[in-house]
VOGU-3710 file (C-alpha; in Angstrom, 3 decimals, decimal comma):
1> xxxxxxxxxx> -1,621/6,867/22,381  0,785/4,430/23,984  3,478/5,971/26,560  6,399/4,479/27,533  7,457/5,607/30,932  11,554/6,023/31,014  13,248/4,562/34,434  16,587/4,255/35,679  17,472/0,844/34,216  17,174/1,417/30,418
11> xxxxxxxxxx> 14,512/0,626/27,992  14,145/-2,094/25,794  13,816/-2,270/21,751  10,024/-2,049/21,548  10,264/1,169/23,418  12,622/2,117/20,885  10,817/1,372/17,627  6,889/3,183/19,449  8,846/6,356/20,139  10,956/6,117/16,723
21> xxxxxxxxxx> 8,277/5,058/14,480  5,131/5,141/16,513  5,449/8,496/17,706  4,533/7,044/21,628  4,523/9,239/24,510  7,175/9,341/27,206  6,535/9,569/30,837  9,885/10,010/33,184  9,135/7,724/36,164  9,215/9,112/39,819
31> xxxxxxxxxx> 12,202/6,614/40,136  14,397/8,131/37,201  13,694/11,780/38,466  14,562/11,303/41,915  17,946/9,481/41,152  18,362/13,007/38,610  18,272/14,807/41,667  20,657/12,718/43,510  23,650/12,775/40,537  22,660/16,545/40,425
41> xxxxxxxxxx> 23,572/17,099/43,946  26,869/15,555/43,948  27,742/17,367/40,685  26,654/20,489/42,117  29,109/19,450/45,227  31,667/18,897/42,907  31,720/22,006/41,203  31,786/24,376/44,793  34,952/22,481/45,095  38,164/24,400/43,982
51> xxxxxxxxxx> 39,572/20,660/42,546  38,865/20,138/38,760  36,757/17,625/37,881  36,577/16,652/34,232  33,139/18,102/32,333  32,148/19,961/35,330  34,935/22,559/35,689  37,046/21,653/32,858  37,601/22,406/29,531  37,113/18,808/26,784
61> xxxxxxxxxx> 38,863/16,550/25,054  42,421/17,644/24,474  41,614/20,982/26,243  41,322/18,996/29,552  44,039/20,411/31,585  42,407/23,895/31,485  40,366/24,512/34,905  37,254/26,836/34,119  36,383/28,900/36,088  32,604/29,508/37,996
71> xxxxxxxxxx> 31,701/32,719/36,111  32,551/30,792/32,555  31,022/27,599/33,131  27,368/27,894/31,888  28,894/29,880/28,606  31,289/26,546/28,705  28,334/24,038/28,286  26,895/26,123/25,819  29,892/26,575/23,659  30,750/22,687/23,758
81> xxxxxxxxxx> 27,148/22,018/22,487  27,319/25,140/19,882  31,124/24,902/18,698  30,265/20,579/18,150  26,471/21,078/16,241  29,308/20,850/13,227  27,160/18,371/11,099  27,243/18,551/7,189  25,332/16,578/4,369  21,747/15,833/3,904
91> xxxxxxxxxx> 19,361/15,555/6,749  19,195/12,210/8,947  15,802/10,430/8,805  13,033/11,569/11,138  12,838/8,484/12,939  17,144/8,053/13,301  16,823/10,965/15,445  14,239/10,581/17,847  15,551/7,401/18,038  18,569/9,502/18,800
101> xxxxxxxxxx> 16,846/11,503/21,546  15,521/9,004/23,437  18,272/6,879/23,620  20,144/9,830/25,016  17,222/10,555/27,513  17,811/6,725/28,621  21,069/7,299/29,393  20,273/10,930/31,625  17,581/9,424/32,997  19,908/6,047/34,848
111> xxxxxxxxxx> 21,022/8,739/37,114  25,188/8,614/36,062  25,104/11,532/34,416  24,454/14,231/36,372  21,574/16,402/34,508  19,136/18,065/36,453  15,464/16,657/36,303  14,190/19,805/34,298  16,577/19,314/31,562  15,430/15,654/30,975
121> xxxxxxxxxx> 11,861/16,871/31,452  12,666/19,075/28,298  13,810/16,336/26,564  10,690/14,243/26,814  8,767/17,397/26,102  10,221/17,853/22,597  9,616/14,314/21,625  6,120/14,510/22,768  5,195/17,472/20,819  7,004/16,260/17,688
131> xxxxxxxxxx> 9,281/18,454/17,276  12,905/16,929/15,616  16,029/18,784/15,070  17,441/18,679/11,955  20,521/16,532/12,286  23,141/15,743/9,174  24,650/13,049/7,761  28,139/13,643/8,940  29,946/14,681/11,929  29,892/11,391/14,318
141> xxxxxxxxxx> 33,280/9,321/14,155  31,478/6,203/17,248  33,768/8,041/19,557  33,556/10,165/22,408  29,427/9,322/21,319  27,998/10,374/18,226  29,098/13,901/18,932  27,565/16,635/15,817  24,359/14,476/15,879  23,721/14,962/19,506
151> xxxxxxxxxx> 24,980/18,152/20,003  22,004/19,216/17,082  19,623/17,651/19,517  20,682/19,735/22,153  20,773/22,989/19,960  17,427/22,548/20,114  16,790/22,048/23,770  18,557/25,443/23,975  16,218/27,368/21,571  19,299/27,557/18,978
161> xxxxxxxxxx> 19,343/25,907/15,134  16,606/24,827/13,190  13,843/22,039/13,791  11,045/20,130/11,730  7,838/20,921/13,471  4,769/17,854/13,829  3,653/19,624/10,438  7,515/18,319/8,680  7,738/21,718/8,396  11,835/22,893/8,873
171> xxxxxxxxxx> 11,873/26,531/11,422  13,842/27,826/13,919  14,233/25,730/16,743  13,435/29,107/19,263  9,774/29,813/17,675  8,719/25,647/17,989  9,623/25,229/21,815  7,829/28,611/22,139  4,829/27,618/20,164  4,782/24,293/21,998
181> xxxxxxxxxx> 5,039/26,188/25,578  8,300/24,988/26,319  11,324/27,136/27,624  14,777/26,267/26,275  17,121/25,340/29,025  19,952/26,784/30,362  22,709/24,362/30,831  25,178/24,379/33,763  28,189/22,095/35,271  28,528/18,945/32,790
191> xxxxxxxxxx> 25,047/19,429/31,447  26,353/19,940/27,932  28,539/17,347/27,624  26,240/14,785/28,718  24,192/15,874/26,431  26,769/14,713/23,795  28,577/11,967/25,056  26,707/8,193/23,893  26,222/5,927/21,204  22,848/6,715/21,057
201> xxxxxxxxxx> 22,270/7,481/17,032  24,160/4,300/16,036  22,054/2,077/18,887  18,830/3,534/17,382  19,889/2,883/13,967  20,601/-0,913/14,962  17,558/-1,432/16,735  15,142/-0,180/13,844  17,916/-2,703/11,437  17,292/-5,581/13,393
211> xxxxxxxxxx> 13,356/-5,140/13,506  13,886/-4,435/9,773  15,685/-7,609/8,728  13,866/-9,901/11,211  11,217/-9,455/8,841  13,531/-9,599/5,615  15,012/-13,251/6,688  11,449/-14,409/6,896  10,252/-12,700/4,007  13,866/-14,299/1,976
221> xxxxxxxxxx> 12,616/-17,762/3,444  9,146/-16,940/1,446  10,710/-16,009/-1,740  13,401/-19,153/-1,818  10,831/-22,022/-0,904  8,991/-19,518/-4,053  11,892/-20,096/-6,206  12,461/-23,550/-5,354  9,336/-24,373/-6,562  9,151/-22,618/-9,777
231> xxxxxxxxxx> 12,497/-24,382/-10,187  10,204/-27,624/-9,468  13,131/-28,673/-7,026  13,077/-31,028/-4,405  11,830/-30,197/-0,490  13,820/-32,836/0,731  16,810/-31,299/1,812  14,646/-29,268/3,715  13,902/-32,184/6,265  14,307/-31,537/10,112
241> xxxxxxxxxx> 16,506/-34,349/10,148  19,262/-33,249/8,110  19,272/-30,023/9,947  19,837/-31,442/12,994  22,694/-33,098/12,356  24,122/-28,983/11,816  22,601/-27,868/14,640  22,958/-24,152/13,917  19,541/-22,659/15,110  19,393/-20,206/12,471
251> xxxxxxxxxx> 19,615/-22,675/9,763  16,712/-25,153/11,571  14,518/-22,189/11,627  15,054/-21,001/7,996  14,672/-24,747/6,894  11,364/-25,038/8,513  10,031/-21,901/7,337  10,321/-23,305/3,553  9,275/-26,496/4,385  6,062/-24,464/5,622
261> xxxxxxxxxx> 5,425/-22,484/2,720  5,674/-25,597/0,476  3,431/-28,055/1,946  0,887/-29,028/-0,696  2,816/-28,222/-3,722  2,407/-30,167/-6,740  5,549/-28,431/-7,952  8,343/-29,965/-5,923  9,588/-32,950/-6,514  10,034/-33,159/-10,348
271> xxxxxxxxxx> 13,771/-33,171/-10,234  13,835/-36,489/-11,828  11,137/-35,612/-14,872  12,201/-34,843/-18,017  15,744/-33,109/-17,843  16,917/-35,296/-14,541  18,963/-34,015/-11,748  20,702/-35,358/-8,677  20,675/-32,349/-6,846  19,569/-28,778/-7,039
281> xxxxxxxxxx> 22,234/-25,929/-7,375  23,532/-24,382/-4,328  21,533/-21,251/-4,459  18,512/-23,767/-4,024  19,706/-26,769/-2,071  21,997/-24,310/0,371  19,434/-21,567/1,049  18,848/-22,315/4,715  22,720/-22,518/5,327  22,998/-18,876/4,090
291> xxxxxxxxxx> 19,955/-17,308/5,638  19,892/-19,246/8,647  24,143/-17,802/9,258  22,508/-14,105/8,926  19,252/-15,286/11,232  22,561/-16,615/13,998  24,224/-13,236/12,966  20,841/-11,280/13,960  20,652/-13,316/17,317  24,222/-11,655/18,036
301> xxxxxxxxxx> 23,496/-8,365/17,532  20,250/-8,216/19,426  22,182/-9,136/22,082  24,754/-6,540/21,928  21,858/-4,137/21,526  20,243/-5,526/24,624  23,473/-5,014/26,380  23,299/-1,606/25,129  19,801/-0,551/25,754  20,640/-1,233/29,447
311> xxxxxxxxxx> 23,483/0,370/29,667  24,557/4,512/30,924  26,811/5,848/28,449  28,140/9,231/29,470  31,636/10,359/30,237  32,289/11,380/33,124  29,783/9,035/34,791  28,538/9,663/38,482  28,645/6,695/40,162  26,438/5,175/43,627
321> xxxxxxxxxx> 29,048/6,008/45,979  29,196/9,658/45,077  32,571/9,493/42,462  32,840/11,502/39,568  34,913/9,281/37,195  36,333/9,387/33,785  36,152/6,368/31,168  35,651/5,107/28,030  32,365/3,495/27,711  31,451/5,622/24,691
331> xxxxxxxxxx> 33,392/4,191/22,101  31,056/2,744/19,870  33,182/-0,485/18,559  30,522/-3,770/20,732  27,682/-1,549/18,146  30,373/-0,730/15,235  31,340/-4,548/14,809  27,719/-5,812/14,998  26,482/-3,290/12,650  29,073/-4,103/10,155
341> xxxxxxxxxx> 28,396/-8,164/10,610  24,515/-7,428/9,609  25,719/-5,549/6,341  28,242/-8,695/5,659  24,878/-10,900/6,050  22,550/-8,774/4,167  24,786/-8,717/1,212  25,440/-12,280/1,580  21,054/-12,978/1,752  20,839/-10,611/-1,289
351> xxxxxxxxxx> 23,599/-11,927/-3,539  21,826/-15,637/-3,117  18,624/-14,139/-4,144  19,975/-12,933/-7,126  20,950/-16,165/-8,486  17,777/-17,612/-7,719  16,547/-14,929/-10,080  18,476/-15,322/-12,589  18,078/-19,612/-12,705  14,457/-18,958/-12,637
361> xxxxxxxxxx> 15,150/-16,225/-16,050  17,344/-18,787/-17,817  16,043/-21,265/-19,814  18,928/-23,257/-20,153  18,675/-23,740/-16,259  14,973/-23,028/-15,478  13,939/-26,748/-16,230  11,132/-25,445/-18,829  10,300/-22,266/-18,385  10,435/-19,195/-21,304
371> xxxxxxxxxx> 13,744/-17,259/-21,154  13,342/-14,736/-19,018  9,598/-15,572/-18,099  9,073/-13,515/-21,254  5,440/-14,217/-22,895  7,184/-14,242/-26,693  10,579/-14,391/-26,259  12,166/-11,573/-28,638  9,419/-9,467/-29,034  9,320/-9,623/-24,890
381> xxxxxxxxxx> 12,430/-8,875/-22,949  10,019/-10,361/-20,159  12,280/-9,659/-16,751  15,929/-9,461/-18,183  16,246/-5,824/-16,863  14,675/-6,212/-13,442  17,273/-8,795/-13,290  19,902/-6,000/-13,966  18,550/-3,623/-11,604  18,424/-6,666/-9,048
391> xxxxxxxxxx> 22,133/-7,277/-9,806  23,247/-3,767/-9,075  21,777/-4,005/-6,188  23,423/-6,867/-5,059  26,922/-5,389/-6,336  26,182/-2,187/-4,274  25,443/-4,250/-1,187  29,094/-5,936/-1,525  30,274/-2,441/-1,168  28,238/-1,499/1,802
401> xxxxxxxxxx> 29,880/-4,897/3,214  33,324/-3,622/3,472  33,401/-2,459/6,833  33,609/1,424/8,315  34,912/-0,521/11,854  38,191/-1,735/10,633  38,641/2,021/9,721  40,040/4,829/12,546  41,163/8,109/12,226  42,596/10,450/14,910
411> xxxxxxxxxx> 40,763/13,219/16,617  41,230/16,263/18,974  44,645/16,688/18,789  45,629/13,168/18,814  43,655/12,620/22,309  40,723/10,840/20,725  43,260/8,651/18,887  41,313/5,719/17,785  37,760/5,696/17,131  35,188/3,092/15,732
421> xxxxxxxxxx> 33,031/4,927/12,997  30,096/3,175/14,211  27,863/6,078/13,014  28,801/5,028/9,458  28,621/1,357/10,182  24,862/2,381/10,912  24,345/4,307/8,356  25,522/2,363/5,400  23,495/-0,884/7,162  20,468/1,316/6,512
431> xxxxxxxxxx> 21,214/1,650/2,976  21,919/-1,987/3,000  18,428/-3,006/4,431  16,753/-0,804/1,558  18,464/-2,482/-0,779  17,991/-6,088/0,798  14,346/-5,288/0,214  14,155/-4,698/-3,493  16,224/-7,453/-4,320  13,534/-9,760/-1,905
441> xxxxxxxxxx> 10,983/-7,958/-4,069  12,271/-8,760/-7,491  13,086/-12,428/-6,001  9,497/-12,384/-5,613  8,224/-10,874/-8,496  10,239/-13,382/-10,529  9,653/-16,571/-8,454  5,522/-15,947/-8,501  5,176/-15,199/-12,481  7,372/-18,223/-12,786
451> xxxxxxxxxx> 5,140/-20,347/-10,749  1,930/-18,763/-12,924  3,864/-20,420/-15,552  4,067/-23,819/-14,570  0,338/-24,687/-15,917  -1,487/-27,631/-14,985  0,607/-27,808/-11,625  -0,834/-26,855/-8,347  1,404/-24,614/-6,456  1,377/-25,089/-2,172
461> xxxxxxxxxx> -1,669/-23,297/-0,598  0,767/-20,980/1,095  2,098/-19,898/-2,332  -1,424/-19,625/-3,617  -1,883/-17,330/-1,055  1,043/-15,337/-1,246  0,536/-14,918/-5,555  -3,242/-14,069/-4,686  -2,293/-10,995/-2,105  0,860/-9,841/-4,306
471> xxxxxxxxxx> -2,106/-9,615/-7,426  -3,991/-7,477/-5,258  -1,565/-5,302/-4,466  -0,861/-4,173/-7,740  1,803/-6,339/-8,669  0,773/-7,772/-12,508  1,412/-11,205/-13,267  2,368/-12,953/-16,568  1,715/-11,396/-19,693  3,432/-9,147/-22,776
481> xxxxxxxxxx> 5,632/-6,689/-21,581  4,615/-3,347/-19,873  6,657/-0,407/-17,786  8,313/-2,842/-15,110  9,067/0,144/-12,689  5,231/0,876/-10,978  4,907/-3,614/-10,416  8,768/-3,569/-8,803  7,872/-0,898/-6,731  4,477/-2,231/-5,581
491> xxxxxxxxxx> 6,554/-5,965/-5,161  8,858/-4,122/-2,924  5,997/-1,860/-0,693  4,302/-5,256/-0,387  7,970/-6,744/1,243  8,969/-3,676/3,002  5,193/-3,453/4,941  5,369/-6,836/5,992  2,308/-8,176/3,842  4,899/-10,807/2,293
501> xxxxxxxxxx> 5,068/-12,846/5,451  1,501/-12,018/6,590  -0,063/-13,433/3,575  2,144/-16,678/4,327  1,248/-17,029/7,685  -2,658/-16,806/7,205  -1,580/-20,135/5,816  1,204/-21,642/7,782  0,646/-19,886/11,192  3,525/-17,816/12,637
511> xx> 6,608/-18,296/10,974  10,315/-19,031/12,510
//
């Protein structure tokens, strides 16, 4: 099994996505635990001190100015972690939260936060023997870290709450460390609230939505140079040259990836036959413009993530020289903004898919094919509803664009007075990414029947290709119609697993 070993200078988004989705190992390095021990001993200075120090001998947020005591201070951490596992709704994905964990283990592991080697040992011990916590839906606002969703995670390292075991069974957290051999920890000075105190679930969530829609702009490139040639439109305005002269690399990239997929059709170029046009309609002609704007968009926000995957996110933060100091380098907005600017994109990508879709099931636009690809129009509705379910889609996804980020709403007593609900920026991307899929899906289920269609006209090996794999997957082609559901959900597994752009690039090679 692989292992990814956990340092002091933050991990990067492949380490991510094998721990998340892959289930990899995790090794603390001999680096990361002695610079635990360091931070530890300067906390544990701290706290013999009679001075407070914020998180170590402190009360939180607007409870601050209270100094706590020596005798109350464990019973402190594990009250803050208790009194803020406040979550509510359905559960979070399993992935979402050991994405979760391990982001927050990055963070204890730089050294800043003062944690004791033992209790970031525990951490990598829970992910290793699969156990999750069961985290909810609500309770993070992006500020002061994703707060209920972390302190869940930590319920658990104390033994406390409930857990899914490596079976996806749901028990008390207490009987799975036990089973596993591991002893829950007992926290002390500022162990709780670092426990707490990151960005961690809504940096998971945008690392598994950028690997997620890398593969969705490639697989939308597929499905437009599809549609385009059902369409029997013209490749040229997908030549290097006029892309250029735009020099937007996003847009060069999705260009090329069409031009790939079409080389060899017999299909393109027949703008001028029978019903002449100049030019092919927008959702045709400008298809790289739009994708290659969310491809620029993607670039952005891996770079913010980068930024973020490097970075120690706790508050108070221990720093080289030995100070204890306060900040603000948990509110979530650098994630919030990007994660809303992915969901303006996706909806953007989707909504020019859909019109695609419905040219290619119009036969007043469709240059010659049967209204809605139907094999007797009237007695067949053909793919009139998939069109419908494409379209809600597509008008759900302009919801999901309106951003959470431009939203705040006052906390704690007016102390945590602006915040960037980056946790539902993340969450409502995820939802967006789902939904970008099905509408690729349908895109595609449309745009290859269509091209079946076109007899006695030799579609582009790469489309060959890609109508041949989506057969064998289960997804009918042309014919009278049947229940739609079971082919638009074997159209959108073939998408969502990545066989969409692998069937392409046996063809092409590796795509943009």
């Amino acid at each position: 099994m692989h292992t990814v070993v956990v340092g002091t200078s933050g991990v990067t988004a492949s380490d991510v996505l094998a721990v998340a989705r892959g289930g990899a190992r995790i090794e603390l390095s001999a680096e990361a635990v002695a610079a635990l021990a360091a931070a530890r001993e300067i906390v544990d200075a701290l706290a013999a001190k009679p001075d407070p120090v914020y998180g170590v001998s402190t009360g939180f947020g607007a409870l601050a100015t209270r100094h706590i005591s020596q005798e109350l201070r464990a019973q402190l951490q594990r009250n803050i972690v208790r009194s803020h596992a406040a979550g509510m709704g359905p559960r979070v994905e399993r992935e979402v939260v050991r994405a979760l964990m391990f982001l927050r283990l990055k963070t204890v592991c730089s050294g800043h936060t003062g944690v004791r080697p033992e209790v970031a040992q525990t951490m990598a011990d829970v992910l290793n023997a699969g156990i999750t916590p069961v985290v909810h839906e609500y309770g993070s606002l992006g500020c002061s870290g994703d707060l209920a969703p972390l302190s869940h995670c930590a319920l658990t390292l104390m033994g406390e709450g409930d857990a899914e075991g490596p079976d996806g069974v749901v028990r008390p957290a207490g009987e799975l460390l036990a089973e596993h051999g591991i002893a829950p920890v007992e926290l002390r000075e500022k162990e709780g609230l670092a426990l707490l105190n990151g960005t961690d679930g809504m940096l998971g969530m945008l690392v598994m939505a950028l690997a997620d829609l890398d593969t969705l702009y490639k697989s939308a490139d597929v499905t437009a140079a599809l549609s385009l040639e059902a369409l029997l439109g013209t490749d040229k305005v997908l030549a290097p040259e006029l892309h250029a002269i735009r020099p937007h690399p996003g847009q060069g990239a999705s260009a090329a990836n069409m031009l790939a997929v079409l080389k060899g059709s017999q299909l393109t170029g027949h703008h001028q036959d029978d019903a002449p046009r100049v030019q092919d309609a927008y959702s045709v002609r400008c298809a790289p413009q739009v994708a290659g704007a969310g491809r620029d968009t993607l670039a952005h926000a891996r770079l913010v993530a980068e930024r973020e995957l490097a970075s120690a996110v706790d508050n108070p933060v221990v720093l080289p020289d030995g100070r204890v100091e306060s900040n603000g380098n948990f509110h979530g907005a650098p994630v919030a903004y990007v994660l809303d600017f992915l969901a303006i994109a996706a909806a953007d990508l989707g909504s020019i898919a859909e019109r695609r879709t419905d040219r290619l099931l119009d036969k007043n636009r469709s240059h010659g094919l049967p209204p809605f690809l139907a094999d007797d129009a009237g007695v067949d509705s053909g793919l009139m509803i998939a069109q419908y379910t494409q379209a809600a889609l597509v008008s759900e996804m302009k919801r999901l664009a309106v951003p959470a980020s431009a939203d705040s709403i006052p906390s704690s007593a007016m102390q945590e007075d602006h915040v960037s609900m980056g946790w539902s920026a993340a969450r409502k991307l995820r939802t967006a990414v789902d939904n970008l899929t099905r509408i690729v899906a349908i895109e595609l289920y449309a745009a290859t029947r269509a091209i079946e269609l076109r007899e006695g006209l030799t579609p582009a090996p790469a489309s060959q290709a890609v109508i041949e794999a989506v057969r064998a997957a289960g997804v009918q082609g042309p014919g009278p119609d049947r229940f739609l559901a079971p082919d638009l959900a074997a159209a959108d597994a073939f998408v969502r697993g990545g066989d969409l752009v692998a069937a392409v690039e046996k063809v092409t090679g590796p795509l943009q």
